[in-house]
N, C-alpha and C positions, 0 to 999 in steps of 0.2 A: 875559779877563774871563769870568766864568762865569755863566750866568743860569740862574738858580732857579725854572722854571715849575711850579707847583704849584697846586690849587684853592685856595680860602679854606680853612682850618684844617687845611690840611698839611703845616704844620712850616715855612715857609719863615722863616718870623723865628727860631723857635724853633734852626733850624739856622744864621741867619745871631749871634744870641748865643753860640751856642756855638762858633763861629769867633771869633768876636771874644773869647771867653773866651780859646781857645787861642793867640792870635795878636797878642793885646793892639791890635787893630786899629779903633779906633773904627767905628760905626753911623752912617751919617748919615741923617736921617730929614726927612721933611717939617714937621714942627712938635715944639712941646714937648711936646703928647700921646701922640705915637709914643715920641717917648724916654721917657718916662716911661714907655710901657707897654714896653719893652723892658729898661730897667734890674728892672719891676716880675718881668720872667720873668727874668732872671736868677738874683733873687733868691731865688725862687720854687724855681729848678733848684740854687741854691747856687751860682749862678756869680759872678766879679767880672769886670764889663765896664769900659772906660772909658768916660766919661762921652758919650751920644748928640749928638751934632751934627748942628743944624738947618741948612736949607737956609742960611738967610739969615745963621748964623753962618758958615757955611765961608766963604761968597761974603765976608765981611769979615775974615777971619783974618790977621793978619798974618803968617805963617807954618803954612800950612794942614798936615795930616798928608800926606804921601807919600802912605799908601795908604788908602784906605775903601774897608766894605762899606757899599752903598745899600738899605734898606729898602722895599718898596713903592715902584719904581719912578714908577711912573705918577704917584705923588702927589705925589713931589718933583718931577716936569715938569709937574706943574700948578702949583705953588710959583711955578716958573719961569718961567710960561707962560699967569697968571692968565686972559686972554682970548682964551685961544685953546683950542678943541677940535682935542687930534691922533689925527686918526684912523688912520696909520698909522707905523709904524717901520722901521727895519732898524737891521742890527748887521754888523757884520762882526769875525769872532773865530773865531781858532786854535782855543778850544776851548769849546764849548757843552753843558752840561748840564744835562737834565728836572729835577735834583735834586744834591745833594750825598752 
């Protein structure tokens, strides 16, 4: 897994659409606002995404995708995790990246 640590308006969406251009790999996002602003850059860049997937739709999929890319972490684990403040994380991964 690869993590996209970036400031606010440093391409992190921006690069996670154009993976999913390239890769036909759905978004999954915290709500329908996100996906909507993710299809809205797509189309914006001339890209075709599939369609973004909310938290609460994957969690009921019948046959969920293999793989996704996760949008704004933190929001979809608050999605998750509506009463609880997490104050810290870990990961553990072969390979980690500031960026793409």
């Amino acid at each position: 897994m690869n993590i996209l640590d970036l400031p606010r308006g440093g391409g992190k969406t921006t690069s996670l659409v154009l993976a999913s251009s390239i890769t036909n790999i759905p978004i999954v996002v915290a709500n329908k606002q996100f996906g909507k602003y993710c299809e809205g850059l797509a189309r914006e860049k001339g890209l075709r995404i599939p369609e973004p997937i909310t938290i609460y739709e994957l969690d009921t999929m019948y046959s969920p995708p293999r793989n996704v890319l996760i949008d704004e972490l933190d929001g979809c684990l608050h999605v998750m995790f509506p009463r609880t403040t997490i104050l810290a994380s870990t990961i553990t991964s072969d390979k980690w990246e500031k960026s793409l």
